[in-house]
C-alpha positions as CSV (number, residue, x, y, z in Angstrom):
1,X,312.1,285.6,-57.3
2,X,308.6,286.4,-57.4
3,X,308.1,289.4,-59.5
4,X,305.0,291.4,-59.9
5,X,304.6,290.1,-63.5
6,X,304.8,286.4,-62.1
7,X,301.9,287.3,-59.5
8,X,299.6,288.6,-62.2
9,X,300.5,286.0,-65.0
10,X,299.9,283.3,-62.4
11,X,296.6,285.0,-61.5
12,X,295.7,284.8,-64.9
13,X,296.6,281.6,-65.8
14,X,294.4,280.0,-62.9
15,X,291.4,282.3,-64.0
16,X,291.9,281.3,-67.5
17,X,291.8,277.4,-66.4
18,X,289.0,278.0,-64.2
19,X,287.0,279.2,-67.3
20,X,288.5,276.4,-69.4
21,X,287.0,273.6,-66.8
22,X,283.5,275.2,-66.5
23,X,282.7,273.8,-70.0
24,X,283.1,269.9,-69.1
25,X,281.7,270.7,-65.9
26,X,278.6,271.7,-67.4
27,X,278.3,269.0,-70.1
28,X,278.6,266.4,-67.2
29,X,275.8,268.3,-65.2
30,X,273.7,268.7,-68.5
31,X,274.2,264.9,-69.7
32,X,272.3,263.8,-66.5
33,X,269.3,265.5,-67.5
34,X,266.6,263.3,-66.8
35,X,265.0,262.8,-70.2
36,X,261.5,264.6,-71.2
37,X,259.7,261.2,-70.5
38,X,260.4,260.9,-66.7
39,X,259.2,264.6,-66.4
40,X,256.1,263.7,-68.2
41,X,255.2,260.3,-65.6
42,X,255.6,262.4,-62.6
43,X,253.6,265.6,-61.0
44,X,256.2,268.5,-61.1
45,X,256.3,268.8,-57.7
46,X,257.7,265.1,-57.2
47,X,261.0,266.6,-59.4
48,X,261.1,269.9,-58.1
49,X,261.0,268.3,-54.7
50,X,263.7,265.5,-55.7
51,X,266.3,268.6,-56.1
52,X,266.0,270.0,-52.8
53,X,268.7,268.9,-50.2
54,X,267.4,267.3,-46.9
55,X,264.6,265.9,-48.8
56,X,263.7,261.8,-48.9
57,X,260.0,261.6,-49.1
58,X,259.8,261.9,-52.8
59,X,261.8,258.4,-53.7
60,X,258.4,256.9,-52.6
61,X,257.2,258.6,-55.1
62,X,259.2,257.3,-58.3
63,X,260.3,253.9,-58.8
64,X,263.6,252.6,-58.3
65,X,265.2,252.9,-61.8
66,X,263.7,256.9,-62.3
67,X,264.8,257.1,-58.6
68,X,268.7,256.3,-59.4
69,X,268.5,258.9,-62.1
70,X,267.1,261.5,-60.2
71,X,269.9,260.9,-57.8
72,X,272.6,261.4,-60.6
73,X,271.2,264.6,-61.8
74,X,270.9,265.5,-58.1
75,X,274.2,265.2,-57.3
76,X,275.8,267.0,-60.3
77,X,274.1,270.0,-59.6
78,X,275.0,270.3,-56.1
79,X,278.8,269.9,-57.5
80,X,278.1,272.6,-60.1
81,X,276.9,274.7,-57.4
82,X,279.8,274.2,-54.8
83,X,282.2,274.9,-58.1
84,X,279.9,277.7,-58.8
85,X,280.3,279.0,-55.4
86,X,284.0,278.1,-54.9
87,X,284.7,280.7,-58.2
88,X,283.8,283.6,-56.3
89,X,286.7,282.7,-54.0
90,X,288.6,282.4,-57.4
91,X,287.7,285.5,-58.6
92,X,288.0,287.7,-55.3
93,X,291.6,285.7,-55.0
94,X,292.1,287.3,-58.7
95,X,291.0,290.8,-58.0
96,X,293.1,290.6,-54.8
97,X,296.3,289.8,-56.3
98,X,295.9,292.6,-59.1
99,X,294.8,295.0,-55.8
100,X,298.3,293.5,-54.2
101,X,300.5,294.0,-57.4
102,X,298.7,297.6,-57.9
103,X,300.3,298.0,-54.4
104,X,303.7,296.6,-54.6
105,X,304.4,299.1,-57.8
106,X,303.2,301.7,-56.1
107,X,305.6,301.3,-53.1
108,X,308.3,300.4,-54.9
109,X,308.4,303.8,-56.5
C-alpha cells in the first residue's frame, strides 16, 4: 500500500541519486576539456564558435585531429545541459510529491 511515508522516502531517494550521479557526470564533461594548447593554436572565436549548436563552418577552421576533440567536448556539454535541464523536472516532480503528501495528511484528518 502506498503510504505517505513511501511517497516522500521514494522522492527522496531519487533526489538523493540524482545528486549522487551529477559528480561522474561532470568529471566526464570536464575530462574532455580540450587541453590549454589547442586554445592557444586557434583565434577564440573558432572555439567559442565550435560550441554553438547548428554551427559547421568552424571545422574548416581546425584540422581533423583538434576537430574530433572539439566534437567530444561538444557533445558532453550538450548532455550536461539536457541533464542539467531534465533536473528541474526532477526537482518540480520532488516539490510536487511533498505538495501531494502535505495534502493527503491534511485530508485524511
Amino acid at each position: 500500500m502506498i503510504t505517505p511515508e513511501n511517497l516522500l522516502i521514494l522522492a527522496d531517494v531519487l533526489l538523493l541519486l540524482f545528486a549522487v550521479l551529477l559528480i561522474p557526470i561532470t568529471i566526464w564533461v570536464y575530462k574532455a576539456k580540450p587541453p590549454k594548447e589547442l586554445y592557444k593554436k586557434y583565434p577564440r572565436r573558432v572555439l567559442w564558435v565550435s560550441q554553438l549548436p547548428f554551427t559547421s563552418a568552424w571545422k574548416s577552421m581546425v584540422t581533423t585531429e583538434d576537430a574530433l576533440i572539439l566534437e567530444r567536448y561538444r557533445t558532453r556539454l550538450y548532455v550536461s545541459a539536457v541533464i542539467i535541464m531534465a533536473s528541474t523536472h526532477l526537482i518540480a516532480g520532488y516539490y510536487f510529491i511533498h505538495l501531494l503528501v502535505q495534502y493527503w495528511r491534511c485530508m485524511a484528518g
